[in-house]
C-alpha positions as CSV (number, residue, x, y, z in Angstrom):
1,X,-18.6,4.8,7.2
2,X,-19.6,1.0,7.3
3,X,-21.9,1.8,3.9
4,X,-19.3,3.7,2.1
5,X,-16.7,0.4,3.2
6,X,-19.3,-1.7,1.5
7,X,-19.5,0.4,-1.7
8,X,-16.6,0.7,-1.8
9,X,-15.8,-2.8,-1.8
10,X,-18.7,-4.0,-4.2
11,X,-17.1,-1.5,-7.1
12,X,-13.7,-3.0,-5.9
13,X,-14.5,-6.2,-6.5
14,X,-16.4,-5.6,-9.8
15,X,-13.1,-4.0,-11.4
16,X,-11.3,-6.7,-10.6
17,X,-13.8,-9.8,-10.7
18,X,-12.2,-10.5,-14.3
19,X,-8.8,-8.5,-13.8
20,X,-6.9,-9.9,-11.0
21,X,-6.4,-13.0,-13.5
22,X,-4.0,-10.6,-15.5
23,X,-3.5,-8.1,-13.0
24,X,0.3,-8.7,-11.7
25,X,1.3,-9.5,-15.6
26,X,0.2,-6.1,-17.1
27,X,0.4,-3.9,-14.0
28,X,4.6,-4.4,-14.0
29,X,4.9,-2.1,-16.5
30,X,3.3,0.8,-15.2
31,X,2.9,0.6,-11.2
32,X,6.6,1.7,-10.9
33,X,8.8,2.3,-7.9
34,X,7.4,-0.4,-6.1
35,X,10.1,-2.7,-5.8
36,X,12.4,0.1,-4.9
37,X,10.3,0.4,-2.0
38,X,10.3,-3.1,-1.3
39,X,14.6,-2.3,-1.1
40,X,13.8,0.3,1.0
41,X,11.9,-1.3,3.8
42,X,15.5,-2.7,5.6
43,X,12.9,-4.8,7.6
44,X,14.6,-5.3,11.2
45,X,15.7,-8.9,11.4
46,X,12.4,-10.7,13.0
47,X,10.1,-8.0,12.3
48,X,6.9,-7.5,11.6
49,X,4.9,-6.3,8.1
50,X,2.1,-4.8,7.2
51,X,0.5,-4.1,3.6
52,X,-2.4,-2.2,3.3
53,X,-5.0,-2.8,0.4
54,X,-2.8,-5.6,-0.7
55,X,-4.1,-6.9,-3.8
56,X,-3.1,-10.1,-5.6
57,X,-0.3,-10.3,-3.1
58,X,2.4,-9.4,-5.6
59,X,4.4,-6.6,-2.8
60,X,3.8,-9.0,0.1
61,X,5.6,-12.0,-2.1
62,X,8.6,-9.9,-3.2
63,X,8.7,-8.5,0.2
64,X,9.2,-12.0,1.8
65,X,11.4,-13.2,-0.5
66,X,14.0,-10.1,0.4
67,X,13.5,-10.5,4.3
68,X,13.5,-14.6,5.0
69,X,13.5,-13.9,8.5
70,X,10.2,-11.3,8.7
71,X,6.9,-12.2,9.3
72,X,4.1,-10.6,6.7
73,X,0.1,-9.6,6.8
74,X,-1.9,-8.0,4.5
75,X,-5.6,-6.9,4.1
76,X,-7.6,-5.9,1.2
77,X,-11.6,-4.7,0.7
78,X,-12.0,-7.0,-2.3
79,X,-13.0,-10.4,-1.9
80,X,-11.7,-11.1,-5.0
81,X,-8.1,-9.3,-5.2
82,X,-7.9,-11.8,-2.1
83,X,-8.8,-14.9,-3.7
84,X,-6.0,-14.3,-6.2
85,X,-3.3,-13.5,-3.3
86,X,-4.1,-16.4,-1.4
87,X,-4.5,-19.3,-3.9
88,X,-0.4,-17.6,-5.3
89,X,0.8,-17.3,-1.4
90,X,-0.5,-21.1,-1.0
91,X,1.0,-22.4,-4.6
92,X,4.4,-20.8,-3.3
93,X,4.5,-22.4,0.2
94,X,4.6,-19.1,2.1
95,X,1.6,-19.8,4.3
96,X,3.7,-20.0,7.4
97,X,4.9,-16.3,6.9
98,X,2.3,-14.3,5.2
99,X,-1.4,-13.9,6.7
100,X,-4.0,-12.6,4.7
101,X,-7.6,-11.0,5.2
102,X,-10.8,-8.9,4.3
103,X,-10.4,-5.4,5.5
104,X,-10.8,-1.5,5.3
105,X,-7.7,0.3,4.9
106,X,-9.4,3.9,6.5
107,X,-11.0,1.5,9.7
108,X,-9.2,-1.2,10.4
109,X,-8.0,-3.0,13.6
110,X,-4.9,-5.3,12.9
111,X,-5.2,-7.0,16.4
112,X,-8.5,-8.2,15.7
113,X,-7.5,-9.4,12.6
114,X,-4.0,-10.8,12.9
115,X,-4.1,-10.6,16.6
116,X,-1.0,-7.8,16.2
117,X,-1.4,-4.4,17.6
118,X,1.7,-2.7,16.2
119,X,4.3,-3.2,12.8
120,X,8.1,-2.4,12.2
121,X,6.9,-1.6,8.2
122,X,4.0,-0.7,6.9
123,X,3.2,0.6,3.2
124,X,0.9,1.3,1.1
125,X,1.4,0.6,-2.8
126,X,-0.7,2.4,-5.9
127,X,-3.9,2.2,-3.5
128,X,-4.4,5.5,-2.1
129,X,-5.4,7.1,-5.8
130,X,-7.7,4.3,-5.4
131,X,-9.4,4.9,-2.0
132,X,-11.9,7.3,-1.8
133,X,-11.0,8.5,1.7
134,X,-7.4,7.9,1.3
135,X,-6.0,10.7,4.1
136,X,-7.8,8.4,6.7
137,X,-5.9,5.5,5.3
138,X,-2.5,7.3,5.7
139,X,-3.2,8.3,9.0
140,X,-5.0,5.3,10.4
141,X,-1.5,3.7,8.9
142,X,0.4,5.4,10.6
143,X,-1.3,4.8,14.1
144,X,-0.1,1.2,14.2
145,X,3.4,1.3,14.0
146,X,6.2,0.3,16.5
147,X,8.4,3.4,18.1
148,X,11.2,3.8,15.3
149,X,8.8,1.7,12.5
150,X,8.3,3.4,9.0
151,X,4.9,4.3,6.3
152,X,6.2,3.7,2.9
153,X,4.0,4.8,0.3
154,X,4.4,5.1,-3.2
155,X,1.7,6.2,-5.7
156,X,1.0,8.0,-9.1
157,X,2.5,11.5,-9.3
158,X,1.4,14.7,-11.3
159,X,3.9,13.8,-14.4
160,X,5.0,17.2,-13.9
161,X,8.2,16.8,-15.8
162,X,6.4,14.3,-18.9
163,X,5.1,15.5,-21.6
164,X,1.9,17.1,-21.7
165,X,0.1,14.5,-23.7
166,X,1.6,11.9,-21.6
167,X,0.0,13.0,-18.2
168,X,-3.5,13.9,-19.7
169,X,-3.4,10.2,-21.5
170,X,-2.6,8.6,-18.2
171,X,-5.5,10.3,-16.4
172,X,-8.3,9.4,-18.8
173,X,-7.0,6.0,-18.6
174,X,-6.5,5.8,-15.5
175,X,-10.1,7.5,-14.9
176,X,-11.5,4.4,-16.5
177,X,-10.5,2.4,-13.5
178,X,-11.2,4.8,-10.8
179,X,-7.7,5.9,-10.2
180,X,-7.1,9.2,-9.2
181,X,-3.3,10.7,-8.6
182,X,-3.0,12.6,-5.2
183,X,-1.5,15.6,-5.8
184,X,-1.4,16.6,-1.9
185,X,0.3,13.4,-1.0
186,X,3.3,15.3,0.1
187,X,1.7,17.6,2.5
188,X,-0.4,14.8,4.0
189,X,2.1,12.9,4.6
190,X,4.2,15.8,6.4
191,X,1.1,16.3,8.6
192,X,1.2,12.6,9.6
193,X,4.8,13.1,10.4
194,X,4.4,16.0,12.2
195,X,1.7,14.5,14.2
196,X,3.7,11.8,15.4
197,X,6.7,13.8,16.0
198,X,8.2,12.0,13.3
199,X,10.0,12.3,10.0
200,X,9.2,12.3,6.3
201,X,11.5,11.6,3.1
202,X,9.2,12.5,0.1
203,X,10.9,12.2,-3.7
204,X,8.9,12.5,-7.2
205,X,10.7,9.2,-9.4
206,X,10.5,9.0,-13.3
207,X,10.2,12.5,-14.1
208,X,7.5,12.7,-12.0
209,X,5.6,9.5,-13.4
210,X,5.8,8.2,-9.3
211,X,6.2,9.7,-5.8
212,X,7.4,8.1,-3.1
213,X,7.0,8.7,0.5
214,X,8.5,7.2,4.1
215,X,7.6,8.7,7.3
216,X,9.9,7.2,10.3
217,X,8.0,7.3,13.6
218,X,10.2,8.2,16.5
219,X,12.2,6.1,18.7
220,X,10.5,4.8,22.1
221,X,11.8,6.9,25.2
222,X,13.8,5.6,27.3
């Protein structure tokens, strides 16, 4: 596991050695639904937030800029997505609420690196098309939230209701940077839910262009 990590994160950080300079300015017009999931969060006024393979940073900013009172982590296996989140967290003053760090979203352990055992939110945005073992990643997710806390995660869909042309264009190009739409997202997802005794809200957005996924984890007993 620790070699495929490190693969993993060596072809990461090649794609986006060069890219993460542009990265947030051409990726806003075609990662959709993420700030819709950002709405959706309703982070719990004091609570706790978790992204998962957060890039430049982009989610986390937005994210803390909607919920003032929320505190915010993120981890990422590239080195050099992270350089590009912290240096824009730092030049916007929100060092006090957002923590950063290396990490594997399939393996990680968010006590021993934020010293946090449990979230309120945690998502997951256009990164499991990207992760090789992205069904750990959900589920691994889903272990460390609180009782009533929610996984958002939104992704590429199918383009089942695009044209044709469209959805086979999209694939090549997105081939070319090792993206790869989860078709099963859905039903992996469920399975998380079910295995927590929890519930999922799944819907396809854009014709199909992006699915959307939250699974709410049940309440503590009293």
């Amino acid at each position: 596991m620790a070699e495929a990590a490190d693969t993993h994160s060596g072809l990461m950080d090649a794609i986006y050695r060069k890219q993460r300079h542009i990265y947030d300015l051409t990726r806003k017009y075609y990662l959709l639904g993420r700030d819709r999931m950002i709405d959706d969060l309703n982070v719990p006024p004091g609570g706790t937030v978790l992204e998962v393979a957060c890039g430049t940073g982009r989610n986390l900013i937005q994210a803390a800029d909607r919920y003032r009172d929320a505190r915010f982590h993120g981890f990422d296996i590239s080195a050099e997505m992270l350089k590009s989140a912290q240096a824009t967290v730092t030049r916007k003053g929100l060092g006090d609420r957002i923590r950063l760090t290396r990490g594997d979203a399939t393996d990680f352990d968010p006590e021993a690196l934020f010293g946090i055992a449990r979230f309120d939110r945690v998502f997951i945005s256009y990164s499991v098309s990207m992760i090789p073992v992205w069904k750990e990643a959900i589920a691994r997710s889903a272990t460390v939230l609180e009782p009533g806390g929610e996984l958002h995660v939104v992704d590429f869909g199918e383009q089942t209701r695009l044209p044709r042309w469209f959805g086979a264009g999209l694939r090549r190009w997105l081939a070319k940077f090792h993206v790869t739409p989860r078709g099963d997202l859905e039903a992996v997802m469920q399975a998380v839910a079910d295995r927590h005794g929890g519930r999922l809200q799944f819907v396809s957005l854009y014709r199909d262009y992006a699915r959307y996924g939250r699974v709410t984890m049940p309440d503590a007993q009293p």
